[in-house]
N, C-alpha and C positions, 0 to 999 in steps of 0.2 A: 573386425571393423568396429569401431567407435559406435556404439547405439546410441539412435538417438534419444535413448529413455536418460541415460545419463545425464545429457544436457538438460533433460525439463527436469530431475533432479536436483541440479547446480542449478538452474533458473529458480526451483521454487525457496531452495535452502537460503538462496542472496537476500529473496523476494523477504523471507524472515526476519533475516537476519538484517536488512536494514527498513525495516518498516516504520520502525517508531521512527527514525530520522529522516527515512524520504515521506513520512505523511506530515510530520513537523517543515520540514524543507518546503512540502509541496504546498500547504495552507499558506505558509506564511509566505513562498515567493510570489504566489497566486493574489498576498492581501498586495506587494509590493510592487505587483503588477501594474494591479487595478488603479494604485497611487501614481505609478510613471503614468500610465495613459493617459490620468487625469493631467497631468503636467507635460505632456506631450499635445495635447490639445488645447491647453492654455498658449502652450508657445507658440502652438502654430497664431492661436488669436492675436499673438503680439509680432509673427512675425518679420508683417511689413513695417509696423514702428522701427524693431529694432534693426532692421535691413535700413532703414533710411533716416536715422539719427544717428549723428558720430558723437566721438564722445566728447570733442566741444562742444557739439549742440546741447550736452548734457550738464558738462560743465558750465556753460552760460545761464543755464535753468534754475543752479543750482544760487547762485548770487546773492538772491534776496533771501534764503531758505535757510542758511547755516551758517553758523560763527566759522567754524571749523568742521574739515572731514579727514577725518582719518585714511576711511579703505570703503572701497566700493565694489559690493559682488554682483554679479548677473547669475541667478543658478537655471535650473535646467528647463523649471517651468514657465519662463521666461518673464518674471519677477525682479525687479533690480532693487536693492537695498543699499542703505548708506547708513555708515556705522561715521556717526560727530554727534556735534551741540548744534539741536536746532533754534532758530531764533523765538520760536515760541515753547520748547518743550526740553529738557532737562537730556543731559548725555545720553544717547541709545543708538540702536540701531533701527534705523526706519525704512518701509517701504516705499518707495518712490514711482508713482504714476509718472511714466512718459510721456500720457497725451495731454493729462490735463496740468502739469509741471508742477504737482505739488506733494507733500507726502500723506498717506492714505493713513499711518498710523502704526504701532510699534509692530516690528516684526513677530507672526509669530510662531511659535513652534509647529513642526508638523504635528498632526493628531496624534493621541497617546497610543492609539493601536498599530499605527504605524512605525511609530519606536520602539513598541514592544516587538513586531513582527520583523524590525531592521535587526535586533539584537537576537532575537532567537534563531532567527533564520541565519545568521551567523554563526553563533556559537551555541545554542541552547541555553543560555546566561550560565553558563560553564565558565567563562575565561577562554586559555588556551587549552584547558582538556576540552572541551569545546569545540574549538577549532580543528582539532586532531579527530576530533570525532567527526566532526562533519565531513572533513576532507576525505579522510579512510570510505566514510560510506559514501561518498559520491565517488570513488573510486570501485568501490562494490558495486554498486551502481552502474556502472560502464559497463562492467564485467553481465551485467544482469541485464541491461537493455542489448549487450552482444550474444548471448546465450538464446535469448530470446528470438534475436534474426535468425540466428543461425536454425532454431526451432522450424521460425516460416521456413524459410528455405528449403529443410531437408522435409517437409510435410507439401509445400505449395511449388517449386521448384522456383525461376527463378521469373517466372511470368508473373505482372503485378496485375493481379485479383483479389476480390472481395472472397474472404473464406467463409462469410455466414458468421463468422462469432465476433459478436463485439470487442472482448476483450484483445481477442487477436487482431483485428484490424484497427481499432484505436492504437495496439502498440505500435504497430507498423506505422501508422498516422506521425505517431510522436519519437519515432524512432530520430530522425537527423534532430529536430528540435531539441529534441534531451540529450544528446549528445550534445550540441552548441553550447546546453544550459550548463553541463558537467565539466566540460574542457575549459568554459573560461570562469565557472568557479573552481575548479583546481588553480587558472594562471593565476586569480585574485589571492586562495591561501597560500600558493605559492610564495606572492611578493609580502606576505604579513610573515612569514615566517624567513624571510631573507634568500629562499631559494632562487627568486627571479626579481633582480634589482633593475630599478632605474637606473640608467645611464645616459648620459648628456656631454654633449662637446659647449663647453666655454669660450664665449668670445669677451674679450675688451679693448675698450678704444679710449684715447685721450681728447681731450676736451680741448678746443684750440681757443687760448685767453683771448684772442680778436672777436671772438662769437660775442655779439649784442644778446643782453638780459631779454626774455619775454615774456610775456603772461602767460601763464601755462595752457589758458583755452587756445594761443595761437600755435604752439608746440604741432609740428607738421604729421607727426606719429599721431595726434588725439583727432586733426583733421582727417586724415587720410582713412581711418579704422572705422566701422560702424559699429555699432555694442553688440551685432550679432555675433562677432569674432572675439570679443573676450569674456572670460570668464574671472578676471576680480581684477582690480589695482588700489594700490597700497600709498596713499598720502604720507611724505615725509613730516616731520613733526616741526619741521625749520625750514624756512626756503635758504639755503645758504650752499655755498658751490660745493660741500661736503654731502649733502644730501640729495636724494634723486625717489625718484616714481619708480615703482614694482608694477610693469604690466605684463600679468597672467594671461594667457592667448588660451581659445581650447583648443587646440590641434598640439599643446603642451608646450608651445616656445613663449618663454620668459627676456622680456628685454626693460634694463635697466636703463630711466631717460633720467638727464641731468636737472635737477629740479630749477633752476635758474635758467638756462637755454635750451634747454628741450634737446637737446643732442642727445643720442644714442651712446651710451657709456660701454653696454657688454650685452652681451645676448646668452643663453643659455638654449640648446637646440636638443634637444632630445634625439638620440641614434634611432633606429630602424628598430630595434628589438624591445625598446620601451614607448615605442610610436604602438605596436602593436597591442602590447599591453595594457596601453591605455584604450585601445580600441576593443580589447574584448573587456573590460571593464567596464566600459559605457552598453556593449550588446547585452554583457550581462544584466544589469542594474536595470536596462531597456530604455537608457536616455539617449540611445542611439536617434532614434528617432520610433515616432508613432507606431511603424509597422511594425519595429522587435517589439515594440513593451503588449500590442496589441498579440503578437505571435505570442508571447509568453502567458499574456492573458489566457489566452486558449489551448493552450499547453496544460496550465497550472489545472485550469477546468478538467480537461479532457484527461489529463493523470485522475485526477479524483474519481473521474468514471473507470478509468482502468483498473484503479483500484478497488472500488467496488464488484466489479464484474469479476475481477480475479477472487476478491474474495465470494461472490455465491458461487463460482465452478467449486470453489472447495467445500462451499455448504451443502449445495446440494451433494457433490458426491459422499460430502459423510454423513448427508441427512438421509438416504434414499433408504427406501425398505431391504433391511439384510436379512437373510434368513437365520433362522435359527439352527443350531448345532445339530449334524444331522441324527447322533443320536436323539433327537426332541421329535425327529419326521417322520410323519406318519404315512399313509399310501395320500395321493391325492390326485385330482385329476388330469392338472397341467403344470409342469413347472415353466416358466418363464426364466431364462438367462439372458440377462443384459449386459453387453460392451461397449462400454462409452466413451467417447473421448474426454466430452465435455458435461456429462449429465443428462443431456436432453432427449435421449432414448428410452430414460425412464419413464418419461409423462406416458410415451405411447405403451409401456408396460403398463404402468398403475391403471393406464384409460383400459385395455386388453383384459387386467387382472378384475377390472370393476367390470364391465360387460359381463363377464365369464359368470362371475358372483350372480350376477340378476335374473340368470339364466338358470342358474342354479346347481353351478360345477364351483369345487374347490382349486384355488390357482394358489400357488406361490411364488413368487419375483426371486431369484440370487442374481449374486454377484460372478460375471463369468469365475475370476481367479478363484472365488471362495467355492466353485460349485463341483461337484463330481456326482456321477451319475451309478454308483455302487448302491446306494442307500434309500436310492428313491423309487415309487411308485407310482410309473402314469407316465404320459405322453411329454414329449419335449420341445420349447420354440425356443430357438435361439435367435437376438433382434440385438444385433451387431449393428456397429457404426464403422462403415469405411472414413479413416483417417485420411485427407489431404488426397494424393496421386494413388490413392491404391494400396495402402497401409493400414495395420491394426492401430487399436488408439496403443498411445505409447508404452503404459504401463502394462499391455499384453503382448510384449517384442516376441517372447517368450511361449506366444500360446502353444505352438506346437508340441512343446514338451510336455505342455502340462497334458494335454487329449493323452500324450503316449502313457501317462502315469494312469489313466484311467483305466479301470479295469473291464466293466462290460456297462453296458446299459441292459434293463429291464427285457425280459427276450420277448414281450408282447408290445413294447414300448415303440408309438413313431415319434420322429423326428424331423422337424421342418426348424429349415434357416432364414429369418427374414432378415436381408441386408441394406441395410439404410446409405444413401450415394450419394451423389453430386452428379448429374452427367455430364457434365462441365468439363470431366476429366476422363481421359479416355480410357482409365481404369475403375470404369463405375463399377459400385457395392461389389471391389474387388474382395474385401475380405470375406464377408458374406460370401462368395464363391467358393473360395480359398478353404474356409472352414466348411463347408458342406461339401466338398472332394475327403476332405481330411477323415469328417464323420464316415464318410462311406466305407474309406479305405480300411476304418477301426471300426464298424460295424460286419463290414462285409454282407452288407444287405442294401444293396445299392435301392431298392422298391420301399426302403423304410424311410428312407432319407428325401426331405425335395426341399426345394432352393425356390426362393422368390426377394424381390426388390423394389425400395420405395427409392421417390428419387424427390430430394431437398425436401425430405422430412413433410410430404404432403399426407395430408390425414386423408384425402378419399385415394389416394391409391396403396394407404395402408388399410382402409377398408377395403380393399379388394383383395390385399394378401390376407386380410384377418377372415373372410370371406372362403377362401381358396383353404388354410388352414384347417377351419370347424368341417367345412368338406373330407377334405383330409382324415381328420380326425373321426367321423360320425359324429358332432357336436352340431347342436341348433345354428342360427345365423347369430352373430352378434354384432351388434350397431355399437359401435366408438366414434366417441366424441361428435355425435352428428351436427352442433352447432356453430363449430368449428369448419367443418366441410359445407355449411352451407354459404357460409361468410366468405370460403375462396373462390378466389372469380378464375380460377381453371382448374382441370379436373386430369385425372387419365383417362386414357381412350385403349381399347386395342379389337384392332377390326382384321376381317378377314376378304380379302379379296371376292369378289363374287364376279364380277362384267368389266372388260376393258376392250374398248373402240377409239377408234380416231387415226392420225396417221404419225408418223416417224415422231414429226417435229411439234404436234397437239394433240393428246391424247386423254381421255377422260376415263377415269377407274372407278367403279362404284364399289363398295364398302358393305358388309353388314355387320352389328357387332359381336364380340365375342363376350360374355357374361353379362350380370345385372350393370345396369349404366347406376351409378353415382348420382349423375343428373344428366341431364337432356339438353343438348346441343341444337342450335337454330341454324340455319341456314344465315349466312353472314358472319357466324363466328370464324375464329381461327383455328387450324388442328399444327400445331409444330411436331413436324419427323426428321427426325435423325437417323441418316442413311448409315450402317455401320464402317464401323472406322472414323467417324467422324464426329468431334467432338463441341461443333454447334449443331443449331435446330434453325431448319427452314418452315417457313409460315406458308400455307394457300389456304384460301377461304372455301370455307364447307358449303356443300350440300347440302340439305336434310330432304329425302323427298316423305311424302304422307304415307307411306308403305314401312318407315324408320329405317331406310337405307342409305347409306351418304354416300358421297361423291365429290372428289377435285378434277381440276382442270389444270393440266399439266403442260408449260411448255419446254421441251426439250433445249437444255442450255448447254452451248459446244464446252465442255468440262466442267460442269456442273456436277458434282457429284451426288446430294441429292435427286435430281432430274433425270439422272441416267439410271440411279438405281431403280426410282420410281418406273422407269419403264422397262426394265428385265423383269416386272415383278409378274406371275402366274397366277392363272384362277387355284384361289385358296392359303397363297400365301400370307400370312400373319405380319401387321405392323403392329407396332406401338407408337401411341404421340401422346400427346396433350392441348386439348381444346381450350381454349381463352377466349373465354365471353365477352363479344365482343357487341357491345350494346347500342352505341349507333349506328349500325350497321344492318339492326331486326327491323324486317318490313311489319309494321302494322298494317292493322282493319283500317279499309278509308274508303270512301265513295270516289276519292280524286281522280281524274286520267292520270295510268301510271304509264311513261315509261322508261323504260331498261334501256341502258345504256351500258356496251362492252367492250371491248378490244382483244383478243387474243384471249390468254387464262382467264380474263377475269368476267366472263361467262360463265364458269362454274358456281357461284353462289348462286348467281339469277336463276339456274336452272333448278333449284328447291323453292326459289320465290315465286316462280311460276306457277311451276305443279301444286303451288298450296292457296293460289288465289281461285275465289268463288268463281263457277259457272257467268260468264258474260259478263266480266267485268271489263273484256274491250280493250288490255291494256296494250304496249308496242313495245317491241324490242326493235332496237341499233344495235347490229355484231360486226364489229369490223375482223376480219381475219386476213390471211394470205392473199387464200383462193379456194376454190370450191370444195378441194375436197379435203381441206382444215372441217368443213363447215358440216359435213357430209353427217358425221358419227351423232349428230343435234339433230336430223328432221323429223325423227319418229318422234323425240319429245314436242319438239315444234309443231309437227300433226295433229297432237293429241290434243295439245294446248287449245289450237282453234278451233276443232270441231266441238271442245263445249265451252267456246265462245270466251276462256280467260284470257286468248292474245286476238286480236282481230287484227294485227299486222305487224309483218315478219321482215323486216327490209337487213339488207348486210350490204358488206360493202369489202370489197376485195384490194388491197393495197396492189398484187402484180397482175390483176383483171379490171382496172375499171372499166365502167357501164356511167352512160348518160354523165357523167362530172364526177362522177363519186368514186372516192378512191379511195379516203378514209373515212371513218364513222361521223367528223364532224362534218362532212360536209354534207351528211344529209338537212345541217341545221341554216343552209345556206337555199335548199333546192324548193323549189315549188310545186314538191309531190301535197296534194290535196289533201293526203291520209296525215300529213305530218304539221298540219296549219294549225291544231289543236297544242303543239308546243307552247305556243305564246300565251293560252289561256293561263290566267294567273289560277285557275283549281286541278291546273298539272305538277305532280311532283315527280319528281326525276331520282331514277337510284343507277348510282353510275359505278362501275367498277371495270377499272383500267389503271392505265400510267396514270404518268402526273399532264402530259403532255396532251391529255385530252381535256383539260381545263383550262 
C-alpha cells in the first residue's frame, strides 16, 4: 500500500523546490491584490455614474473640452481617460471626471511598486525563461497543494475538522482558492505562449447610401450603451464614409460603427472558449469584481502564514534537543523519547526534562528514530503523539520494525508510555497504545510497562501522567509548567463512583476523586463525559458538596447514549471527564434572599449550593419534576438543609400531579403562597437552572 510518508515527502520536496517562486508569486500577487481592491472599490464609488451616463452623455461633455479625441478607455477602477488635444493643455492623455464634466489632469501611471510587482509576478524580469518558470512552478504547485489534500485526508478522513495545526488548516482554508489562483494563471501563460488562442466569429454589414449623415453623440449604439459596458473606443482620425468607431465592450464583443451614420458595419463576437478565458483572466488579475480581488487578498495573506508555519514545523523539528552519540552516554536517570508529528510534544519534554533537573535527577530527551535502548542507563518515557484517526506521526510508518531491531533494555529498567490524543477521534492516543502493547510484547515483562494519555495536549492532565510517572518510578513529585495550567479554564477530572439514588428516568450519582486535583471545581461548573464508544462529550453541571464529593443529576434520554451509560454505572466504577470553569454560574457570599430555581436535571448544581450556604440563611428552592418519586432521592438533603435553617422553604411542583394550580415550576411565580411574596423584593437574587423554556 502507498504510505502515506511518501506523500509528505513529495509534498515537502515540491514545497522546496518551488519556494523561491511561489514566495516571489505570493508577495507580489498579494501587492496586486491589495491594488485591484483598491480599484474595485473605486468603481464601485463610480458605479451609479457610470450605470446612468451613456456615452452620448459623455460625448456632449466633452464639446467645450477638446480640439480633438482620439480613443477613449474606461479601465477597471472605474476611471475614464481620453487620449486628444485639450483646449487648454497640449496632446495627452487625460483623466476625465464624469460628475463634475471636466478633466482632473494628465493620466498617471500606476505606482512604481505595482509595476515592478506586475512584472515580477509575471516573469521574474526573466523574459520568457521567466515565464516558463513561472508556469512550470505553478504547475508544481498544483502537484503540491494536491499532495497536501490528499495528506488531510488520509490523516483527518474525510469529515471537515479543525486539526489543531495552523499550518494544516490554513492549507486546507486556501486549498480551492489556490487552485482557482493556479488554473487561471496557467489559462493566462497558456494564451502568451499561443497554447490557448483567441477566437471570434466575424460579422459585416453594408452601409445603405439612403442613410442620413449624423452627429456621432446622436449614433443609436452611443445612446443606447451606458459607459458601464465598455471598456475603450477608438476615434477615427477623418469623419469620411471610409472611416468608422472601434467600440470595445467588456464581455469581449468589438463592433465597428460607420463614422458618418452611426450604422453598425461588423461586429467581432468572441466563441465560448475565449469568453472563458477572458473570464479567468479577469478572476485572476481579481477585476472580477470586489469579492475575488478581496478573496485573493486573503489568500496572498493567509499563504504567508502558511508559509511561515511550514517553515517553524521544520525549525523546530531540527532545532529540538538530539542527543548525543550513544557512544558519549553515560548512565542517567531518565531518558525521555519523543514522537512528533509536528514538534510540539517536545515543549512538554524540555518542561518534564526541566522539572526532573530541579529535583535533582539527570534526564535526556531522543529522538524516537535516533533512540535505542541497548546503551542506556535508567528508566524510560516514551511521549508519543497520536497522528490524525489513530496513526503514528508520518515519518515513524515504520516504528514497528525499528522496536524489533532493538535488542533489550536495561533489566532494572521501567518503562512508561505517555500518549498524546485528540478525543475527538474515536481512536484516542491510539499510538501511545499501540506502542505500549508492542513494548510489552519485546520486554515480556508486562508489570515494567504502563500506558497513560493526555488529550489536546493539556498541561494539567499531563501533570497528572508526569504525576502517576515519578510514582511509578520512586522519583519525587514534579510540577510542569504550573503557569500555564493555571491560565486554562478546564482541567481533568477522574472520579469514582461512590452513591447512586433516584429512579429509572432521574437519577443522581455522587463522585469522589481519584488523585491529587490540578484545581478545585465549584458547584456550577461543567464536568464533560464521554460515554465509551463515542466520540463527542456531554456536559451536566457539578456538584461540589463541603465533604469534596461531587454529584450530577441525570436524566434518562430514550437513546441517549451517554445517559444510558451513566445509569448502568456501579458503586466504584471509574470515569474520566473534564471540568470547565464555568464562572457565571458560582454562587457568591451575599446577604440577598436567595432562591433556587429547577426543573428536572438542573437540580443538580443547586444541590452543592445549598449544602454550602451558611446556617439560616432562609433561602427557597422551586423544583419542578415529574412526580413524587423523581423528587424522592433529594429529601434527606432537603432535610438537612432546613433544620440548620440554609432553606426555610421547599415548594416543587409536579408536571403529571398537580396540587392547588401548579403544575410547572413557573407557576409558583403566579400563586399567592405567602412564603413566595418575598420574589418581588428587589434584594432577591434568583439562580435558575433548567430549559430555556423556564424563562
Amino acid at each position: 500500500m502507498f504510505q502515506s510518508v511518501w506523500l509528505r515527502r513529495i509534498h515537502r520536496f515540491l514545497a522546496v523546490w518551488v519556494s523561491v517562486a511561489f514566495v516571489l508569486v505570493i508577495v507580489t500577487g498579494t501587492i496586486l491584490a491589495w491594488y485591484a481592491t483598491g480599484c474595485n472599490i473605486g468603481a464601485q464609488g463610480n458605479a451609479s455614474l457610470m450605470n446612468s451616463t451613456s456615452i452620448s452623455d459623455l460625448m456632449i461633455s466633452f464639446q467645450d473640452q477638446f480640439d480633438f479625441i482620439d480613443a477613449i478607455e474606461f479601465d477597471e477602477c472605474g476611471h475614464v481617460f481620453v487620449r486628444g488635444e485639450h483646449v487648454d493643455y497640449a496632446y495627452g492623455t487625460w483623466e476625465w471626471d464624469i460628475q463634475l464634466e471636466n478633466v482632473i489632469g494628465e493620466r498617471q501611471r500606476a505606482a512604481s511598486v505595482v509595476q515592478w510587482a506586475s512584472i515580477l509576478h509575471r516573469s521574474f524580469f526573466l523574459g520568457t525563461l521567466g515565464r516558463v518558470w513561472a508556469a512550470v512552478s505553478t504547475v508544481l504547485f498544483l502537484v503540491l497543494t494536491l499532495t497536501g489534500l490528499l495528506l488531510w485526508l488520509k490523516t483527518h478522513g474525510f469529515k471537515l475538522k479543525s486539526s489543531n495545526i495552523l499550518h494544516v488548516d490554513t492549507g486546507l482554508v486556501l486549498f480551492i482558492p489556490l487552485c482557482i489562483l493556479s488554473l487561471t494563471g496557467l489559462s493566462m501563460s497558456a494564451t502568451h505562449f499561443g497554447l490557448w488562442k483567441f477566437k471570434s466569429t466575424e460579422f459585416t454589414s453594408q452601409v445603405p447610401d439612403e442613410i442620413e449623415v449624423k452627429d456621432f453623440k446622436e449614433f443609436e449604439i452611443f445612446q443606447a450603451h451606458a459607459l458601464a459596458e465598455i471598456q475603450s473606443i477608438d476615434f477615427p482620425f477623418a469623419f469620411d464614409e471610409e472611416e468608422w468607431f472601434q467600440v470595445r465592450f467588456r464581455n469581449g464583443i468589438e463592433v465597428s460603427i460607420n463614422a458618418l451614420k452611426g450604422i453598425e458595419m461588423g461586429e467581432i463576437r468572441p466563441n465560448a472558449k475565449s469568453s472563458l478565458l477572458k473570464w479567468m483572466a479577469d478572476v485572476h488579475t481579481g477585476y472580477k469584481g470586489l469579492g475575488w480581488s478581496l478573496l485573493w487578498l486573503f489568500s496572498g495573506l493567509a499563504s504567508c502564514l502558511a508559509i511561515w508555519t511550514g517553515l517553524q514545523i521544520w525549525y523546530r523539528k531540527k532545532s529540538q534537543i538530539r542527543a548525543a552519540s550513544f557512544e558519549e552516554i553515560s548512565s542517567f536517570d531518565v531518558a525521555l523519547v519523543v514522537a512528533s508529528q509536528g514538534g510540539t510534544t517536545w515543549k512538554f519534554a524540555d518542561e518534564f526534562k526541566e522539572a526532573l533537573g530541579l529535583a535533582g535527577y539527570n534526564a535526556r530527551v531522543f529522538e524516537f528514530e535516533k533512540f535505542s535502548p541497548d546503551a542506556i542507563q535508567g528508566n524510560v518515557v516514551f511521549m508519543v503523539a497520536t497522528y490524525g484517526r489513530g496513526a503514528a506521526p508520518e515519518h515513524l510508518w515504520n516504528w514497528r520494525n525499528q522496536i524489533e531491531g532493538w535488542i533489550s533494555f536495561p533489566e532494572n529498567s521501567k518503562v512508561s508510555v505517555i500518549g498524546f490524543g485528540d478525543r475527538k477521534y474515536e481512536r484516542f492516543a491510539q499510538f501511545g497504545k499501540d506502542l505500549a502493547e508492542a513494548l510489552v510484547a519485546k520486554i515480556d515483562k508486562e508489570a515494567l510497562v504502563t500506558s497513560h494519555s493526555v488529550n489536546s495536549q493539556n498541561w494539567a492532565e499531563f501533570q497528572i501522567c508526569v504525576d502517576r510517572v515519578c510514582k511509578e518510578f520512586a522519583l519525587p513529585k514534579c510540577s510542569v509548567n504550573p503557569q500555564v495550567m493555571a491560565d486554562e479554564k478546564s482541567f481533568p477530572i477522574t472520579l469514582q463512583v461512590h452513591h447512586v439514588s433516584g429512579t429509572d428516568s432521574l437519577f443522581w450519582i455522587q463522585f469522589v476523586q481519584v488523585g491529587n486535583p490540578s484545581k478545585k471545581a465549584k458547584s456550577g461548573d461543567l464536568i464533560a463525559l464521554e460515554s465509551p464508544g463515542s466520540n463527542s462529550e456531554r456536559y451536566y453541571s457539578l456538584s461540589v458538596q463541603p465533604d469534596g464529593t461531587y454529584g450530577i443529576c441525570v436524566r434518562l434520554v430514550e437513546g441517549g447514549k451517554c445517559s444510558t451509560w451513566l445509569s448502568k454505572l456501579q458503586i466504584g466504577s471509574i470515569v474520566y471527564g473534564r471540568v470547565q470553569i464555568n464562572y457565571h454560574f458560582h454562587l457568591m457570599d451575599t446577604d440577598e434572599n436567595l432562591i433556587f430555581v429547577a426543573n428536572g436535571s438542573g437540580i443538580g448544581p443547586l444541590f452543592g449550593m445549598i449544602a454550602s450556604l451558611p446556617d439560616n440563611q432562609n433561602a427557597t428552592i422551586l423544583w419542578g419534576v415529574r412526580d413524587e418519586n423523581e423528587a424522592l432521592f433529594a429529601e434527606t438533603m432537603f432535610h438537612d438543609a432546613r433544620n440548620r435553617g440554609a432553606l426555610k422553604c421547599t415548594c416543587l411542583a409536579f408536571s403529571t400531579q398537580p396540587r392547588d394550580g401548579i403544575k410547572y415550576v413557573q407557576d409558583f411565580f403566579t400563586s399567592k403562597d405567602k412564603q413566595l411574596e418575598s420574589w418581588t423584593d428587589s434584594t432577591t437574587r434568583f439562580i435558575i437552572c433548567g430549559s430555556d423554556d423556564m424563562l
